[in-house]
C-alpha positions in Angstrom: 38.0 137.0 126.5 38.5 133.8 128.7 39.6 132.3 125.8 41.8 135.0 124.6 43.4 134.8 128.4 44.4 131.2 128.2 46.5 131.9 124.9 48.2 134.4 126.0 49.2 132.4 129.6 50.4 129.6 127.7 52.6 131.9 125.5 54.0 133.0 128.7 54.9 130.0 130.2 56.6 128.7 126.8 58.5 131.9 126.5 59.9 131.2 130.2 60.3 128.3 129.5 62.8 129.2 126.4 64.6 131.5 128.6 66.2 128.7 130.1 67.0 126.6 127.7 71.5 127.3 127.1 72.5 124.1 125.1 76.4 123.8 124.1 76.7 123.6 120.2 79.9 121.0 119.3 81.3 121.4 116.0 81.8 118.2 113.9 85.5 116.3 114.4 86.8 116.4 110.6 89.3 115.0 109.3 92.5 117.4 107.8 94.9 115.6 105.3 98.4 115.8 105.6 100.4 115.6 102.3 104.3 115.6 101.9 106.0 114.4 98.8 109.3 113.1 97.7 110.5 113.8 94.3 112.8 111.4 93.0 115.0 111.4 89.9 114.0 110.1 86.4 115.0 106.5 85.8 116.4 106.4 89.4 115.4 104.1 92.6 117.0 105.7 95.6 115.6 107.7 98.1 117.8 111.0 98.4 117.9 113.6 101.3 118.8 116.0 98.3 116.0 118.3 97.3 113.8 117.0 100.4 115.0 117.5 103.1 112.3 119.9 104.0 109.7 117.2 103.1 111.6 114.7 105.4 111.6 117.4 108.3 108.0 118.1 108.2 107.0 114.6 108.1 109.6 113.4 111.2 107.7 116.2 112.7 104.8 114.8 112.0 105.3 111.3 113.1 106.5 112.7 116.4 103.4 114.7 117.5 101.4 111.6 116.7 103.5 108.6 116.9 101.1 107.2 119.7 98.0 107.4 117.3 100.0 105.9 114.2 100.8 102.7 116.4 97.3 102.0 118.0 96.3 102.4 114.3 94.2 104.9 114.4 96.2 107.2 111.7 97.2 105.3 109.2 100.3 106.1 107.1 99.4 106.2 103.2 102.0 106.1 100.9 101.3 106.3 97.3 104.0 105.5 94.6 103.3 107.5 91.1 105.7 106.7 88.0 105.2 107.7 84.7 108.5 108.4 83.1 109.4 105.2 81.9 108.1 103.5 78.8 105.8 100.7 79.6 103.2 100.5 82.6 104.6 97.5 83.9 107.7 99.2 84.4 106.0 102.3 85.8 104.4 100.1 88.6 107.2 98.5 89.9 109.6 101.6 89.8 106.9 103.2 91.8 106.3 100.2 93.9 110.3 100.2 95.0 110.3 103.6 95.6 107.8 104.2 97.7 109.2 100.6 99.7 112.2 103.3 100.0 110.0 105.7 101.5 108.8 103.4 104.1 112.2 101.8 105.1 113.5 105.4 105.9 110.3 105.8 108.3 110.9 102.4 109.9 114.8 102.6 110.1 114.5 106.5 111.3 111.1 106.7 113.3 110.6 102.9 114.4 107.2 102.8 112.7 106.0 99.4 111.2 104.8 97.4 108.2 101.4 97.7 109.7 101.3 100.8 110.0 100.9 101.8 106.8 98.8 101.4 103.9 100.4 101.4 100.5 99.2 102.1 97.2 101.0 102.1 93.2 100.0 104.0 90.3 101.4 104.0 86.8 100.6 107.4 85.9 101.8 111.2 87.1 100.1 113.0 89.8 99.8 116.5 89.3 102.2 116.6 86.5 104.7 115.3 88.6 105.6 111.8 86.6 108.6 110.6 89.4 106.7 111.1 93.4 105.8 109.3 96.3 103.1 111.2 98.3 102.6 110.0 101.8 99.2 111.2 103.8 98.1 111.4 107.1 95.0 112.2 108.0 94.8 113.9 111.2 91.5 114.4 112.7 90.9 117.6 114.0 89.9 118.4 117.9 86.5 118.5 119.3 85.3 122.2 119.8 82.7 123.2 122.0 81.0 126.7 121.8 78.5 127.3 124.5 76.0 129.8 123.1 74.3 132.6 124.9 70.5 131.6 126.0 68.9 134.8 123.8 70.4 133.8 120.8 69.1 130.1 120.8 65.6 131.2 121.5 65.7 133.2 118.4 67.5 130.5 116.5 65.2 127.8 117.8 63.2 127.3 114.7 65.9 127.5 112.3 67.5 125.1 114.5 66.0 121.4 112.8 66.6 122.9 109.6 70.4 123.5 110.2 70.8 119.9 111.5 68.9 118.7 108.2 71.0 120.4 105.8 74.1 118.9 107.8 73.2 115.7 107.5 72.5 115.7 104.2 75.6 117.0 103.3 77.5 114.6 105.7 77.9 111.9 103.3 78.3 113.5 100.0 81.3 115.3 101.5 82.4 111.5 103.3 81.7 109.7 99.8 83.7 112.3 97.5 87.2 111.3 98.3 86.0 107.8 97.0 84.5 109.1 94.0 88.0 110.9 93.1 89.8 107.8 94.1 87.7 105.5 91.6 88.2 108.7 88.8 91.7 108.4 89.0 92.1 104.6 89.1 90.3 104.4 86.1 93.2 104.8 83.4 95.4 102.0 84.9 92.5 99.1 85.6 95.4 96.8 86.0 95.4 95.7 90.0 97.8 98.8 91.1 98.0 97.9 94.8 100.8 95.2 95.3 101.9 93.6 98.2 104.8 94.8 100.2 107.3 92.3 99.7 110.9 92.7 100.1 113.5 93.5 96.7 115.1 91.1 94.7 118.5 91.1 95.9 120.0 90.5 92.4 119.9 89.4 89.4 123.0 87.2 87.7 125.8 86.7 89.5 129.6 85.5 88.5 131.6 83.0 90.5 134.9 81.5 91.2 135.4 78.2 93.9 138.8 79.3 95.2 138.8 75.8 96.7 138.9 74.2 93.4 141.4 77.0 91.7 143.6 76.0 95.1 143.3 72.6 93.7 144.6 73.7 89.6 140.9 73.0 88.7 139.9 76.5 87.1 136.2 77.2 87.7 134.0 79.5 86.3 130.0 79.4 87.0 127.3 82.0 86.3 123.9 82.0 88.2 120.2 83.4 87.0 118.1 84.3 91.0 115.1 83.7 89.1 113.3 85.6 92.1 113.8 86.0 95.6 113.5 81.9 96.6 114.5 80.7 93.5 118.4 80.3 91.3 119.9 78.4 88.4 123.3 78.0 88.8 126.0 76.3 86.7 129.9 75.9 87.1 132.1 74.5 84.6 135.7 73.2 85.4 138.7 72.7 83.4 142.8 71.9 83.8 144.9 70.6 80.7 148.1 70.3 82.6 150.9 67.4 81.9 151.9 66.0 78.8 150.7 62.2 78.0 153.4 60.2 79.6 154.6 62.5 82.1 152.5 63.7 84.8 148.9 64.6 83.8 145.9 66.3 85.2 143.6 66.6 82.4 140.0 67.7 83.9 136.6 68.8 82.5 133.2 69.2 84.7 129.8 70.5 84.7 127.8 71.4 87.6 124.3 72.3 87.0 122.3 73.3 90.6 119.3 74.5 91.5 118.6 76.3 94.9 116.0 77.5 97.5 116.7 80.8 99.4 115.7 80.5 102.8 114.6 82.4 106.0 113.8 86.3 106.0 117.3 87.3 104.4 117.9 84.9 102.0 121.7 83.5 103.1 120.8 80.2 103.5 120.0 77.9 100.7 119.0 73.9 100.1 119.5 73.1 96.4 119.8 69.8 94.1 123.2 69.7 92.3 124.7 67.3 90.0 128.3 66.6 88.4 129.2 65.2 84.8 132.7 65.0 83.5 135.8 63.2 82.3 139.4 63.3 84.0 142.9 61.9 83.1 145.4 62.0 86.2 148.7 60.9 87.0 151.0 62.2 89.2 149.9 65.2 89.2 148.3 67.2 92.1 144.9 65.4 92.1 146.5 62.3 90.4 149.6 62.5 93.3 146.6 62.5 96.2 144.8 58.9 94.6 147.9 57.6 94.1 151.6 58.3 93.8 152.4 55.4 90.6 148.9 54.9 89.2 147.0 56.8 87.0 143.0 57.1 86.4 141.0 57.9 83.3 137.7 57.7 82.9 134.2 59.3 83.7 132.2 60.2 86.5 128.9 61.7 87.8 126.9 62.3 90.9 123.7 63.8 92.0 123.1 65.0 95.8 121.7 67.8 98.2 123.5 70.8 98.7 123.4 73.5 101.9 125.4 76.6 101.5 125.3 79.8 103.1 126.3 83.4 101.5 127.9 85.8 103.7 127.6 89.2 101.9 130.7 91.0 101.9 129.4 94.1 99.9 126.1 95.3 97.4 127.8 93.2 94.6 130.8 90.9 96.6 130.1 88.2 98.8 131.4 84.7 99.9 129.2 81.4 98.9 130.3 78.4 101.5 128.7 74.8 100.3 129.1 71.3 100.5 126.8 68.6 98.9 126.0 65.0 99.3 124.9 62.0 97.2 125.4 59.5 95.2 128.5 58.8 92.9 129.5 56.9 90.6 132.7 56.3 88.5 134.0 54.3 85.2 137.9 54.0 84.7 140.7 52.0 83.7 144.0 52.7 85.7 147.4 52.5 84.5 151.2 52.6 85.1 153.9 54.5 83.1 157.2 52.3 82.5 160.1 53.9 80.6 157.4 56.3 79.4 155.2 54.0 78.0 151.2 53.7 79.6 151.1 50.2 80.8 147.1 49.6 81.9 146.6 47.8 85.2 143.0 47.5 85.1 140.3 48.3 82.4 136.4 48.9 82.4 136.4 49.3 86.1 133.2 51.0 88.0 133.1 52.5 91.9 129.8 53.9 93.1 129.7 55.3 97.2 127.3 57.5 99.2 129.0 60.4 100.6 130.2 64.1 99.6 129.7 64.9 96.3 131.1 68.5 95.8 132.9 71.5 98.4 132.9 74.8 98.0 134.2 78.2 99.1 133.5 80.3 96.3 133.9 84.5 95.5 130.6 85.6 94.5 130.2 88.9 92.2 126.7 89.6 92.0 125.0 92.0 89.2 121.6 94.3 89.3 122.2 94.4 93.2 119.3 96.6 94.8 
């Protein structure tokens, strides 16, 4: 009975004991994706407010309840380019790399965010069946909540309790590690690196050009130029004028002018380059010929190699104005001559001239093509 007595006060006591026990159970802070898409037109680049405008609402909205948490970086923006309507993967990749750029220009020209805060991804394949998208996530974690719970209830839940906080735990990281698992499923068909940097467009391609300073001059020029990327061009002009007859006045002109330039700074308007010249001339009276000399004439060759700085003030997406002036060496072989009673009467023959100075000027009208 003694024995029987002290069980049944320590039962007591641990009952009591229970009956004041009220701990606060906090549910977990998950995390609650965010997903707005763009749709964009087959074969087409630009970001149009046609079609989603909803979409474009919802994420401004968006932005603005948490534009604070975007910037300390503690919601990251993901966008997530998806192309798969045109025919090769390469070309899949980069239409959905440029688009989803477009994406993130409107949110930086519209909403002030920055490059850093998002986190960009490229796929060459259709999400969802939608083969033209960019999907942009946020993932927003969800509040704190605290639920006290009445004292009764945990008593009886008190041995359940450990095995509640087990199974949670277990499933913790299974449900942390499953986006990851989906992310490497779907990666799979395009093993090709997908993620590329975020650099800025090509801003074009060929371009067609004109030095109105030479034409001034009755030196047509023509000249074509490959931007073999961003940094880098190939340029050539060629010149020509056939004016005069032989005896009379002449200006009888042909040039090449090969050139190769650097882009510089963050937009690309200035440029250093290496440029050269190679051609033959005839002139006499004419307007080059009257400028050396009003009662000599020059024929002969010349060339030059130099530097060149120019700067391109963009008047338009395919128009702008190309300002340049190089300097070098030159050098020039010639005989010079006189014209008595229409006959060409040679002064001077096999004579050479070589100076350090300006090589070429221009001001030339710039049509560009492929402009983005």
């Amino acid at each position: 009975m003694k024995h029987l007595h002290k069980i049944l006060s320590v039962l007591l006591l641990w009952g009591v004991s229970l009956t004041g026990i009220s701990p606060a159970r906090a549910s977990e802070t998950t995390a609650a994706d965010t997903v707005v898409t763009f749709r964009f037109l087959p074969g087409e680049n630009m970001f149009t407010r046609a079609g989603n405008e909803a979409e474009l609402e919802r994420l401004y909205g968006l932005i603005d309840c948490h534009k604070a948490e975007i910037t300390e970086g503690k919601i990251p923006v993901q966008v997530d380019g998806y192309c798969a309507s045109l025919p090769t993967a390469k070309e899949n990749l980069h239409t959905a790399f440029i688009r989803a750029n477009r994406v993130k220009s409107e949110l930086i020209t519209r909403k002030g965010l920055k490059e850093t805060d998002f986190v960009t991804a490229n796929y060459a394949r259709a999400y969802h069946n939608n083969k033209d998208i960019v999907v942009v996530t946020l993932r927003i974690p969800a509040k704190t909540v605290v639920e006290p719970q009445p004292a009764k209830e945990e008593v009886k839940q008190e041995e359940p309790a450990p095995q509640e906080v087990t199974v949670k735990k277990k499933e913790e990281p299974v449900a942390e590690k499953q986006p990851e698992a989906n992310g490497n499923v779907e990666r799979q068909p395009a093993p090709v690196a997908e993620r590329l940097p975020s650099e800025p467009e090509q801003l074009y391609r060929f371009a067609v050009r004109t030095n109105v300073l030479y034409d001034a001059m009755l030196l047509p020029t023509l000249g074509v130029e490959w931007r073999v990327n961003r940094d880098l061009g190939v340029k050539l002009d060629g010149s020509l004028s056939w004016w005069g007859g032989e005896h009379g006045k002449v200006q009888k002109i042909w040039m090449l002018s090969p050139e190769v330039r650097w882009y510089l700074l963050h937009d690309k308007r200035f440029y250093a380059g290496v440029s050269g010249n190679y051609g033959e001339y005839n002139v006499y009276k004419y307007m080059l010929g009257g400028v050396l000399s009003k009662d000599t004439g020059y024929q002969g060759k010349c060339w030059n190699v130099g530097l060149t700085l120019g700067y391109q003030l963009y008047l338009s997406r395919t128009f702008s104005v190309d300002f340049n002036l190089g300097l070098g060496y030159t050098r020039s072989e010639y005989d010079s001559y006189g014209v008595t009673d229409g006959v060409r009467v040679y002064k001077e023959r096999n004579n050479s001239k070589h100076f350090w100075g300006p090589t070429r000027a221009g001001i030339s009208l710039v049509w560009t093509i492929g402009s983005k």
